[in-house]
C-alpha positions in Angstrom: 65.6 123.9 76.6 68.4 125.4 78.2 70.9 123.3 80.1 73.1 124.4 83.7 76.5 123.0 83.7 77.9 123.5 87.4 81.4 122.6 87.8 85.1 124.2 87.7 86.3 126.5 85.5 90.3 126.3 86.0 93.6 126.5 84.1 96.1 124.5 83.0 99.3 125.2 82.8 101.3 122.5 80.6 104.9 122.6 81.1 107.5 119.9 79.2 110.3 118.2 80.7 113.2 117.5 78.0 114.3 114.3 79.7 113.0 112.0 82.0 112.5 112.2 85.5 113.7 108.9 86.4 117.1 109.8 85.3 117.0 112.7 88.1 115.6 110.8 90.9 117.4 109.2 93.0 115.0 106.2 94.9 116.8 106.0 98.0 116.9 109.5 98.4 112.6 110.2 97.7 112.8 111.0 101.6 114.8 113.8 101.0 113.5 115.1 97.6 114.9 118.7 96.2 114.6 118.8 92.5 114.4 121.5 89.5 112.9 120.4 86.7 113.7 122.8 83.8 110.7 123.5 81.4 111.7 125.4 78.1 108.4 124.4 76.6 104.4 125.4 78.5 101.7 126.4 77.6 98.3 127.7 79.3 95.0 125.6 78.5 91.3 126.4 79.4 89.9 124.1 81.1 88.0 123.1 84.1 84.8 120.6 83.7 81.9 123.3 83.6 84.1 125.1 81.1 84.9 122.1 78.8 80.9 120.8 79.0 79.6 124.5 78.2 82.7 124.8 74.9 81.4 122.0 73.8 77.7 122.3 73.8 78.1 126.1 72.3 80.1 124.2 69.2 76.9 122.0 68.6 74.8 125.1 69.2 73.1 125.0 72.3 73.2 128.1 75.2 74.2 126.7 77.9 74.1 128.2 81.3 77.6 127.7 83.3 77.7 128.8 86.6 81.2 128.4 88.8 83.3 130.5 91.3 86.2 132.1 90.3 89.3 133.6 91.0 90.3 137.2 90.4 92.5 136.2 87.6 89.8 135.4 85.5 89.9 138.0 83.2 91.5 136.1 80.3 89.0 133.1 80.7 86.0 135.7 80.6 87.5 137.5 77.7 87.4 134.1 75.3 83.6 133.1 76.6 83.0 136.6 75.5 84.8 136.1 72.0 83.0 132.6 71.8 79.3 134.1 72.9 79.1 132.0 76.0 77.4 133.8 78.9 79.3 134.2 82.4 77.4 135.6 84.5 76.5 132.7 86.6 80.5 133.4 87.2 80.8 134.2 91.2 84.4 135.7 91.4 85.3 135.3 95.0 88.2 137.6 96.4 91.2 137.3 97.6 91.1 133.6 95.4 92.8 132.1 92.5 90.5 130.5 89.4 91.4 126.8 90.3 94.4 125.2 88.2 96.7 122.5 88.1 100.2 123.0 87.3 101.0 119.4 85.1 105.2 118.6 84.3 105.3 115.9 81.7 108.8 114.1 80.7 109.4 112.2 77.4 107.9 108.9 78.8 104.8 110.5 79.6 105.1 110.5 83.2 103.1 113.4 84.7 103.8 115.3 88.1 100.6 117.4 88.8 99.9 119.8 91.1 96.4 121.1 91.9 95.4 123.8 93.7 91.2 124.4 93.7 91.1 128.2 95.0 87.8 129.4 94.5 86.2 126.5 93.2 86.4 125.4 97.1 83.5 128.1 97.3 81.0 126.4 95.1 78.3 126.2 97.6 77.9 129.6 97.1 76.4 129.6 93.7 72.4 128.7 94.5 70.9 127.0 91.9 66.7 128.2 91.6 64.1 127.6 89.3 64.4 131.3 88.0 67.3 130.1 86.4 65.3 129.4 83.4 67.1 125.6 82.9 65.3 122.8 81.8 68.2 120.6 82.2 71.5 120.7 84.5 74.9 118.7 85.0 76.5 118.5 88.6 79.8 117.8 87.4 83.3 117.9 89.7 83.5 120.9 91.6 84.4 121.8 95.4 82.7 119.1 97.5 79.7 120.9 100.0 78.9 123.0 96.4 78.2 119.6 94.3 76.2 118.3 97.5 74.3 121.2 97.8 73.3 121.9 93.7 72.5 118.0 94.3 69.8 118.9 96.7 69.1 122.2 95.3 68.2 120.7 92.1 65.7 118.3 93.4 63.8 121.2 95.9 63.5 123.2 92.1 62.2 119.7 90.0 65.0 120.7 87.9 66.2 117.1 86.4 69.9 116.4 86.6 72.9 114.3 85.8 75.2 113.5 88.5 78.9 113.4 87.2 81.3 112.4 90.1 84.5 112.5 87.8 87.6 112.6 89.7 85.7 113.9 92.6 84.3 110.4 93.3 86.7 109.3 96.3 85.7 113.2 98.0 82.5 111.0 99.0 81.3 108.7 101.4 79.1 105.7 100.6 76.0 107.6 102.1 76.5 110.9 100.3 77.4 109.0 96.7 73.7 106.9 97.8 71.7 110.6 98.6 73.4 111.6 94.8 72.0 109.3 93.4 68.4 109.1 95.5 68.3 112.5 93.7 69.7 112.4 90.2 67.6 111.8 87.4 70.9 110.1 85.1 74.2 109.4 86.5 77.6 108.8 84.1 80.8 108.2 85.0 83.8 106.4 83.4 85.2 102.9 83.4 87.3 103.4 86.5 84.9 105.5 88.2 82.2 102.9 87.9 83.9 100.2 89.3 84.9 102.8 92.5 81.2 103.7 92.6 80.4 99.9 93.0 83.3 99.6 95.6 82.0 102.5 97.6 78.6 102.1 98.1 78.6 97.9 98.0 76.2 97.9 94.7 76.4 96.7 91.0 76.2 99.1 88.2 73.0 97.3 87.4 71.3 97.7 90.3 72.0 101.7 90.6 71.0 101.8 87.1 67.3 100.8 88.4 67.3 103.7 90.9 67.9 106.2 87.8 66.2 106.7 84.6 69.7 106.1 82.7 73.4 105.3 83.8 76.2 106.2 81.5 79.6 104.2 81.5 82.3 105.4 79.0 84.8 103.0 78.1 87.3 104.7 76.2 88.5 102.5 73.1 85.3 100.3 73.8 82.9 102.8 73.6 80.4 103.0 75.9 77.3 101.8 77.8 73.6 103.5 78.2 71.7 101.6 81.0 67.6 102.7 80.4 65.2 101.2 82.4 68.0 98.9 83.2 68.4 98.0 79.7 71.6 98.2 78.2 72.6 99.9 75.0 76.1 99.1 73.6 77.8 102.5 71.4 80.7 102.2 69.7 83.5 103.9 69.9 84.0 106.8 66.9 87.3 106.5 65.0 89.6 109.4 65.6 92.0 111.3 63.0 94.5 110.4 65.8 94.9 110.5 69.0 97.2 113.2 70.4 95.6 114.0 74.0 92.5 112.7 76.1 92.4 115.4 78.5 88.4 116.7 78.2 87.2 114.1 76.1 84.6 112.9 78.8 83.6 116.4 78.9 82.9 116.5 75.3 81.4 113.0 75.7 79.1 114.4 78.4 78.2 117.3 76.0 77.4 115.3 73.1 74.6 113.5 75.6 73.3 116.5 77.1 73.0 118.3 73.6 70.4 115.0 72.7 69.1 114.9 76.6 68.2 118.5 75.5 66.7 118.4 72.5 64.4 115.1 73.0 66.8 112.8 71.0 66.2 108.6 72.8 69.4 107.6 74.3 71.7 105.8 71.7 71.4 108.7 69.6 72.7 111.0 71.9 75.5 109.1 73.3 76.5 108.4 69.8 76.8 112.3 69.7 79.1 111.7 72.7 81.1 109.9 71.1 81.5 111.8 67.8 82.4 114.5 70.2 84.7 112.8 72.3 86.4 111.7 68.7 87.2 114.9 67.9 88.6 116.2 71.1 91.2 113.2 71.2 92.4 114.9 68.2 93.3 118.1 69.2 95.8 118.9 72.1 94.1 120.7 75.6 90.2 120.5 76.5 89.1 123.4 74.3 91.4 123.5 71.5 89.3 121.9 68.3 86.9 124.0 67.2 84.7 122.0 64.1 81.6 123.8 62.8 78.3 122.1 63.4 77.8 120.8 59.9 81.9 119.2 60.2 80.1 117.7 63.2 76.7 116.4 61.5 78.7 114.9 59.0 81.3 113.0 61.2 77.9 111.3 62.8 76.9 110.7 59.3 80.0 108.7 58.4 79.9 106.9 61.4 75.9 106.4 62.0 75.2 106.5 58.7 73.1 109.3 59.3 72.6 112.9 59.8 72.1 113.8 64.3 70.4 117.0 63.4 66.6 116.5 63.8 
């Protein structure tokens, strides 16, 4: 079964501050702000949700299909798919656009000044999702707003069962839209945070939207994470990492590691254990599609944490 990941492709360019901002700010000044941040150190990451979810599935060895719209400087990003034999030609390049990408300035506490700018993934809605896309699975994960609404709907018209991933899209949506996404998602997951804005927005438990759906999925970082079935929970554990240099894409890899089993017929604690053998690895390994383990490295990280081989 092959699985359709919608969602951004972007970049994302890293750039390091050698001091700290707060030494260069002056607070009763914000209202007239004009600084220069010097970077010596960057560096340019793939990334984007669509593109992290579909890296990560091709590591555990599944096709997936990735559709976005992109910008005319895509070139580079089309180049490595190519290199890593992940198809792209659910890729809409839209001209006159930029390939969304967010522009992130980090000093030596940590504190982060992003910018974001969304280009072409603002065009989403014009990628159509059909049944002669072949997929017996699909993921609508953050993209431009109408485009996730739309694959939503589209989805349900072509019985194609799907997992609704709001990310940091979530807040884009009113209470009646986030209720019509999940009227017509098979599985919905989001994050700690996330699911307490979900609850916030639309005036309902996790519980009781995990009755509307055949599973909900709540990661919970350090704590692992939480698989409501048929409103039963199931309580994973969180997989030791080697260490923990950078979290950016580990839901992604998370949410591959559970559509990998969703895929392949696995029940649901075995594949969000995948998820989080997944998500273990990523935290190791700076940018969202930077570690690269072979399957069997993978199979045997389950192994030592499950006690068992994933691969059935």
């Amino acid at each position: 079964m092959r699985t359709l990941v919608t969602g951004s492709i972007a970049y994302d360019t890293i750039m390091v501050f050698g001091d700290r901002f707060k030494n260069h700010l002056l607070a009763d000044q914000l209202h007239i702000l004009n600084v220069c941040f010097v970077t010596p150190e960057m560096r340019r990451e793939y990334g984007g949700t669509a593109g992290n979810i579909g890296y990560n599935l091709k590591l555990l060895g599944h096709d997936p299909l990735v559709m976005a719209t992109v910008g005319e400087d895509i070139q580079p990003y089309l180049e490595r798919f190519d290199d890593l034999g992940i198809g792209t030609s659910l890729f809409k390049r839209m001209r006159g656009q930029f390939t969304a990408q967010a522009f992130i300035t980090t000093d030596l506490d940590d504190n982060q000044i992003t910018a974001f700018h969304p280009g072409a993934m603002n065009c989403s809605h014009e990628n159509r999702i059909t049944a002669s896309l072949g997929a017996g699975l699909a993921i609508v994960s953050p993209d431009g707003k109408q485009g996730m609404i739309e694959h939503a709907r589209q989805c349900a018209e072509a019985g194609l069962p799907f997992m609704f991933d709001p990310g940091q899209g979530l807040p884009m949506f009113s209470a009646e839209e986030l209720n019509e996404f999940i009227r017509l998602a098979d599985y919905v997951a989001v994050n700690d945070y996330e699911g307490k804005m979900l609850e916030e927005k639309t005036g309902r438990k996790l519980e009781s939207i995990a009755r509307d759906v055949k599973a909900l999925v709540v990661t919970l970082g350090a704590k692992g994470s939480l698989v409501y079935e048929a409103g039963k929970p199931h309580e994973i554990p969180c997989v030791q990492a080697d260490k923990v240099l950078d979290p950016t894409g580990c839901g992604d890899a998370y949410r591959a590691g559970l559509l990998y089993g969703m895929a392949n017929g696995w029940d649901w604690p075995s594949s969000a254990r995948l998820g989080a053998v997944m998500g273990a690895i990523k935290i190791s390994h700076r940018g969202a599609q930077n570690h690269a383990p072979r399957r069997e490295e993978i199979g045997e990280r389950f192994r030592k944490a499950f006690g068992h081989t994933p691969w059935k």
